[in-house]
C-alpha positions in Angstrom: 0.0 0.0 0.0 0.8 3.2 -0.8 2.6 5.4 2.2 0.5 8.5 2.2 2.8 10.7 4.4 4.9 12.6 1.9 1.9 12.8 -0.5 -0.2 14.3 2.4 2.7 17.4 3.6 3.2 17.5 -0.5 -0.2 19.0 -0.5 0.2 21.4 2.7 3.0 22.8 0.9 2.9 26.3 -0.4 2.6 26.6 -3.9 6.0 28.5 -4.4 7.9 25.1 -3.6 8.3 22.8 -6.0 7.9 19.5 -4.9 9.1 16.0 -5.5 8.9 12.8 -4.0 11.4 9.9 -3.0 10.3 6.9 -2.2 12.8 4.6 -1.4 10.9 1.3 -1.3 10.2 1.9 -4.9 13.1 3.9 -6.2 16.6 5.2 -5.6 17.8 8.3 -4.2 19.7 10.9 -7.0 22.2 12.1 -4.8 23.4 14.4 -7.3 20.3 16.5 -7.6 20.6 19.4 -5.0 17.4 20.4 -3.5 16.9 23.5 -1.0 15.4 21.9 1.7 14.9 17.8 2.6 11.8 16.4 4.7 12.5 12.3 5.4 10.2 10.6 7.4 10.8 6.7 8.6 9.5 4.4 10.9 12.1 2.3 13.4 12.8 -0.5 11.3 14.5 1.9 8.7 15.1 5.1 10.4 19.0 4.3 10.4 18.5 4.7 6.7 16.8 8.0 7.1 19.9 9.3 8.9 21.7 8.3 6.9 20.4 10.2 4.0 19.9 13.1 5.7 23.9 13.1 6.9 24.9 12.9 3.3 22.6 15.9 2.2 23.7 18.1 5.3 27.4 17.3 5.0 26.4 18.9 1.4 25.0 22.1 2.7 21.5 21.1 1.9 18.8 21.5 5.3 17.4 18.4 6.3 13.9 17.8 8.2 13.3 15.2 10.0 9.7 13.5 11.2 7.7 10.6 12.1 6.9 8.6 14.8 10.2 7.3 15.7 11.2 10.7 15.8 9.1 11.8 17.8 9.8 9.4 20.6 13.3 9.6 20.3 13.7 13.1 19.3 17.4 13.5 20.9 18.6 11.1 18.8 16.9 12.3 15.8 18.3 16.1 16.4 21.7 14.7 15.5 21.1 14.1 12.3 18.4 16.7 11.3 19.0 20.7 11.3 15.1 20.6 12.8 12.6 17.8 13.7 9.1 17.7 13.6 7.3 16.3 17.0 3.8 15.1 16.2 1.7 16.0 13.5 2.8 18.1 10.6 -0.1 19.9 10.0 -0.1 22.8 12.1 3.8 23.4 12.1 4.7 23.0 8.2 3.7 26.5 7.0 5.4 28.0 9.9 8.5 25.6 9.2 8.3 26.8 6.3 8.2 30.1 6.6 11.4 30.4 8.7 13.4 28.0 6.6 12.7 31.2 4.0 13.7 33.8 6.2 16.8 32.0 7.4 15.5 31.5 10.9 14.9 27.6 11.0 14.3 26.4 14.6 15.7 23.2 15.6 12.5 21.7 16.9 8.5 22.2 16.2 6.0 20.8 18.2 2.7 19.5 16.2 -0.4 19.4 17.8 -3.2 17.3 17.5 -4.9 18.4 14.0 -8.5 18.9 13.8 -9.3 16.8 11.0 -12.5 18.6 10.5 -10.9 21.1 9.2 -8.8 19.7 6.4 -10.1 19.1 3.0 -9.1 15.8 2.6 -6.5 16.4 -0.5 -3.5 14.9 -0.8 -0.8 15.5 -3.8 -2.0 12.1 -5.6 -0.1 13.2 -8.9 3.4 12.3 -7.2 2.3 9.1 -6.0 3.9 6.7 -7.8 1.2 4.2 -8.6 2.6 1.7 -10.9 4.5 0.2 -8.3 1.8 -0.9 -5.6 -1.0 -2.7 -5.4 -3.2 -0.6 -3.7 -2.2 2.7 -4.6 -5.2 4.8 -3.5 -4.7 5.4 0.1 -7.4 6.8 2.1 -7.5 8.4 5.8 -10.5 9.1 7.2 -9.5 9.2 11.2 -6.6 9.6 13.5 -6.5 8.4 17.3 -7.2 5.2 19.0 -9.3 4.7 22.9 -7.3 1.9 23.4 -3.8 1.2 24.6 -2.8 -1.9 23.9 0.7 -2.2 25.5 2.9 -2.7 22.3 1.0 -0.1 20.0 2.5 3.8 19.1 -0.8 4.0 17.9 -2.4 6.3 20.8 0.9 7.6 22.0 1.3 10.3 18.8 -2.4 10.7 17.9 -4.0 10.1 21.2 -6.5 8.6 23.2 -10.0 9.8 21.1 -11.0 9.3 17.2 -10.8 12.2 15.1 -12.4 12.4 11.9 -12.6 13.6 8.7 -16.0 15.2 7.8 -18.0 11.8 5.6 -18.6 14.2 2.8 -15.0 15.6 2.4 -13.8 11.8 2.2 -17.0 11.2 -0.2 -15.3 14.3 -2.2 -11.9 12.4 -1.8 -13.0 9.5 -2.9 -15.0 10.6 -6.4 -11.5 11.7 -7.7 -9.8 8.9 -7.7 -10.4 7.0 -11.4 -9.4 3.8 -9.9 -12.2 1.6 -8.2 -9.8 0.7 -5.6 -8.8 2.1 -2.4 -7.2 1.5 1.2 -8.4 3.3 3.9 -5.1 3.4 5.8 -6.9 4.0 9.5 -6.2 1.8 12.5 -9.8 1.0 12.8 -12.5 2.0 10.1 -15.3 1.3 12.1 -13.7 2.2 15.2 -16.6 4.9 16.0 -19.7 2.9 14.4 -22.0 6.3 14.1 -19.2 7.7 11.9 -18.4 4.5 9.9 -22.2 4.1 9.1 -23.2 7.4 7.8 -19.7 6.9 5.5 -20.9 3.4 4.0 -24.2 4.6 3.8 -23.2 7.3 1.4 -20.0 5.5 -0.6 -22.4 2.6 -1.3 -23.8 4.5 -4.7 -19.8 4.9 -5.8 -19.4 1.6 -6.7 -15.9 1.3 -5.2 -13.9 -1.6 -3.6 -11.8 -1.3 -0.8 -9.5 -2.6 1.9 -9.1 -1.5 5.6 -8.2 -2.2 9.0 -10.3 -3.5 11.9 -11.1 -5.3 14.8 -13.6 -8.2 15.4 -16.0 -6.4 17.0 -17.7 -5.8 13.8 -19.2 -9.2 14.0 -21.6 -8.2 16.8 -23.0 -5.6 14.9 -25.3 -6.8 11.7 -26.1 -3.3 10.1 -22.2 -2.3 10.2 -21.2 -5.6 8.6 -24.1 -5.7 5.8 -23.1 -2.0 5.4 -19.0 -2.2 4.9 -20.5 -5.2 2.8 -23.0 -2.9 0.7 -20.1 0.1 0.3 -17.3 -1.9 -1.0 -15.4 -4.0 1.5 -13.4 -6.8 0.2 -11.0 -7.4 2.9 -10.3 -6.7 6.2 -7.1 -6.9 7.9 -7.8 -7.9 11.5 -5.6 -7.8 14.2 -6.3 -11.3 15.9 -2.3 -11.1 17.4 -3.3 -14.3 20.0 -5.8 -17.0 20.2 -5.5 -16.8 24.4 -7.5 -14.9 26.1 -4.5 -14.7 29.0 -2.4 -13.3 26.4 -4.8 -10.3 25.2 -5.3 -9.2 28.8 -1.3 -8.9 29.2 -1.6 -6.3 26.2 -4.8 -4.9 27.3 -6.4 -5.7 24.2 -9.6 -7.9 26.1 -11.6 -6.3 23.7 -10.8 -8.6 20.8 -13.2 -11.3 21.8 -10.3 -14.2 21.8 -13.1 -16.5 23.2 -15.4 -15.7 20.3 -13.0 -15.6 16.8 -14.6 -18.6 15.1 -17.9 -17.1 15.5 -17.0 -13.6 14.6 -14.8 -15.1 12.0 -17.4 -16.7 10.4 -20.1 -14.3 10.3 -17.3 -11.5 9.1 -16.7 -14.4 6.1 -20.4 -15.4 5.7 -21.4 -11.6 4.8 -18.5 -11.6 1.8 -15.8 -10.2 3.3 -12.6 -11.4 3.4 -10.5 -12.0 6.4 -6.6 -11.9 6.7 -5.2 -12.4 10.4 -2.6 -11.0 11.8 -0.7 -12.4 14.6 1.9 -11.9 17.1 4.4 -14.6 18.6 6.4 -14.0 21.9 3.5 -13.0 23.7 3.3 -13.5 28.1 2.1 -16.9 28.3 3.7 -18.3 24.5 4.9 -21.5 25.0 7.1 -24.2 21.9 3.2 -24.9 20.9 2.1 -21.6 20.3 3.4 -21.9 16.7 1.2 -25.2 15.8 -1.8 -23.6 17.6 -2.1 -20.9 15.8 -1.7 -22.1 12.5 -4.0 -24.8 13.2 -6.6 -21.7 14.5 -5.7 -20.1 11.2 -6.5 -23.3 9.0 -9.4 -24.4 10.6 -11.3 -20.9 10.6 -10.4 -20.5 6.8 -8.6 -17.3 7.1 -8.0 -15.8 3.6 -4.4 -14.5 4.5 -2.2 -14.0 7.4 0.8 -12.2 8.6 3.0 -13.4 11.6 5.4 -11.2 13.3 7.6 -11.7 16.3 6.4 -8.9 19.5 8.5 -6.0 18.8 9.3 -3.2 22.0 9.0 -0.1 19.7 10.2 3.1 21.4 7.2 5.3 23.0 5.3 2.0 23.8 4.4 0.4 27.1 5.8 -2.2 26.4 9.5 -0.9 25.4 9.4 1.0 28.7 8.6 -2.2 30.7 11.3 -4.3 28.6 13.7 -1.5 29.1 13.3 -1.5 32.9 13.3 -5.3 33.2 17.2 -5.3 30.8 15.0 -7.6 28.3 16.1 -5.7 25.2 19.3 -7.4 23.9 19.7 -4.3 21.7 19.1 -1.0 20.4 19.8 -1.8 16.6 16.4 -0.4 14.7 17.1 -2.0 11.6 16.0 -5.4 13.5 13.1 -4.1 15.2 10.9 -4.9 12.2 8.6 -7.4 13.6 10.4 -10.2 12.0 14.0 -10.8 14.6 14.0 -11.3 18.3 15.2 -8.2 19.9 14.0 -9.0 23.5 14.4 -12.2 26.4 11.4 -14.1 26.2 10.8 -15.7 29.5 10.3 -19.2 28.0 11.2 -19.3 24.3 14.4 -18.9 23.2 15.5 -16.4 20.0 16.3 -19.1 17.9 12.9 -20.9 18.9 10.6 -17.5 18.2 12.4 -17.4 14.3 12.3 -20.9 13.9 8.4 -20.6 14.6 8.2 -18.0 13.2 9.3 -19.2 9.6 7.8 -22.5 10.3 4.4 -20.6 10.8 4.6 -18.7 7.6 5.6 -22.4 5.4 2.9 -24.4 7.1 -0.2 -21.5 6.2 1.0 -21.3 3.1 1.3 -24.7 2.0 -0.4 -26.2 -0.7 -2.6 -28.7 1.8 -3.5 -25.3 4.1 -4.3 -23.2 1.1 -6.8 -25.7 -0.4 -8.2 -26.4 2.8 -8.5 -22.3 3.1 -9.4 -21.1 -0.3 -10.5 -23.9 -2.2 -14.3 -24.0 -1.8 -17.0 -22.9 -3.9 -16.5 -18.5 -4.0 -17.1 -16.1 -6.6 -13.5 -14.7 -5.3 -11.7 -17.7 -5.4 -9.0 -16.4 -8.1 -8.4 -13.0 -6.0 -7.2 -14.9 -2.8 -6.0 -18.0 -4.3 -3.0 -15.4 -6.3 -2.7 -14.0 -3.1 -1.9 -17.5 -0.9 0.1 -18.7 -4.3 2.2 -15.3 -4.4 2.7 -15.8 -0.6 3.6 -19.3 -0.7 6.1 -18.6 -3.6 7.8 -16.0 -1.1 8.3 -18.4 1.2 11.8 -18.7 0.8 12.8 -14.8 0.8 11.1 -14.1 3.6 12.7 -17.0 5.4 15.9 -15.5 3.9 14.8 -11.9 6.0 14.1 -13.4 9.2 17.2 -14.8 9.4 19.2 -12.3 7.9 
């Protein structure tokens, strides 16, 4: 999916800049062009990247801005290799940013605040997305802010403990320029206030578009939401099961998720025509060797259309970095591995080289050929769709093996 960051500031940027776009998971760097001014942004996994970039542009003169999340939470570090950060949300510093980088009188830090969403027109700079190489290249974000805390999410940390939202007929607006029939809404939950979700399926339903987004379960206990995500478009929705025991959601404060309830919910959420990929989360509390076999089995058995697997990460700002951090259970402070995919903490029962080995046998067993027909291969008028999604996935097998234990 599409990042939308850069294409979001790209359109809060003043028309007497001219603006361009580098995204690096799709494209390399021109070192050789000299710009005026450099914004990178970059989550943990890849932030050593970012400063690493933005050392070669300011040991060539060039001012270099530095945002995100990761910044945010670490901004010391981040003011070493930037001539000014952003803390928070862009929105309400980048004119003024802006403005002084013009005048010569660039501050070293600027503290966002939270944006009021209902103010915004919903625009982003779609011409300098670079489309052809993504999927889903119509990104979408409607709200901002999460009432939950679940102890190993940034989530709430930079946007806050309430849902903003972007007024439905602004994102209607938003989404009647976009040619393609396919979007992503990029929010953490799409439904995660039902009044505002309904009135904005109500009202995309005569669009005709498909999309993709994020949610939680809870959406099975509610038949008008369902039938309506149904009735506006949903194809898939990416759920954030993480653990099938109900011990293990307490430990993260994420009770909510109904762990003693999936197969229903799962079933329902299937049975109205939407697609479900899982995604799930080993090293948790109370993960034991069988936690790998369990969950696949769970996975199998509930005839998940996809899944992800990741290894718990502690990302900076969290809970649950503080609390590893306190206990000494981070073996390191190397970003580049906290990407959901190595072992950068002491589990109190599984050993490193039992979480990747589980890990990658996880990710094999899903997506083999017995598992995939099991899953997928059942009379569906979407069959194609998800079976060139499990066969591209199984193909990968290898390469991501390669990654995890990299």
């Amino acid at each position: 999916m599409v990042p939308i960051n850069l294409p979001l500031i790209a359109g809060l940027t003043p028309e007497n800049f001219e603006v361009k776009i580098i995204d690096e998971n799709v494209q390399d760097i021109d070192f050789n062009e000299t710009p005026d001014i450099v914004g990178i942004t970059g989550m943990t996994a890849v932030i050593n990247r970012a400063y690493e970039i933005a050392d070669i542009y300011r040991n060539r003169g060039v001012k270099v801005i530095l945002g995100g999340i990761h910044v945010s939470m670490l901004p010391d570090e981040a003011m070493q290799h930037a001539d000014a950060i952003v803390e928070g949300e862009v929105e309400n510093v980048w004119h003024t940013l802006l403005t002084d980088f013009e005048n010569n009188q660039l501050k070293n830090r600027y503290k966002g605040t939270a944006y009021d969403l209902s103010n915004g027109n919903g625009m982003i700079k779609r011409s300098l997305i670079n489309k052809k190489s993504y999927s889903m290249p119509n990104p979408i974000m409607t709200s901002r802010g999460c009432p939950h805390n679940c102890s190993y999410c940034s989530v709430t940390q930079f946007y806050g403990y309430r849902f903003r939202h972007m007024p439905v007929d602004t994102i209607i607006n938003e989404i009647s320029t976009i040619e393609d029939k396919w979007i992503g809404f990029i929010d953490d939950n799409i439904y995660g206030d039902i009044k505002h979700a309904k009135e904005l399926f109500k009202k995309m339903k005569p669009l005709g578009v498909k999309w993709v987004g994020q949610g939680d379960m809870r959406i099975a206990r509610n038949q008008e939401l369902l039938e309506l995500a149904r009735e506006s478009g949903c194809e898939w929705l990416f759920m954030g099961i993480e653990t099938i025991s109900t011990d293990n959601l307490k430990s993260i404060h994420k009770s909510f998720n109904m762990g003693d309830k999936y197969t229903e919910a799962i079933a329902k959420i299937k049975s109205s025509g939407i697609k479900v990929f899982g995604s799930f989360i080993f090293g948790l509390e109370n993960d034991d060797e069988g936690v790998f076999e369990r969950t696949v089995k769970f996975g199998i058995d509930n005839k998940l259309d996809g899944a992800n697997f990741y290894i718990l990460t502690p990302f900076p700002g969290t809970e649950l970095f503080g609390q590893m951090e306190k206990e000494g259970l981070l073996l390191h402070k190397d970003w580049s591995k906290y990407d959901a995919n190595h072992v950068v903490f002491k589990h109190k029962k599984l050993t490193a080289q039992q979480l990747l080995d589980g890990l990658v046998y996880a990710y094999k067993e899903f997506y083999s050929v017995p598992s995939i027909m099991k899953r997928v291969v059942y009379p569906r008028k979407d069959i194609l769709q998800v079976l060139a999604l499990n066969t591209m996935r199984r193909l990968s097998a290898k390469k991501f093996e390669r990654g995890v234990r990299d």
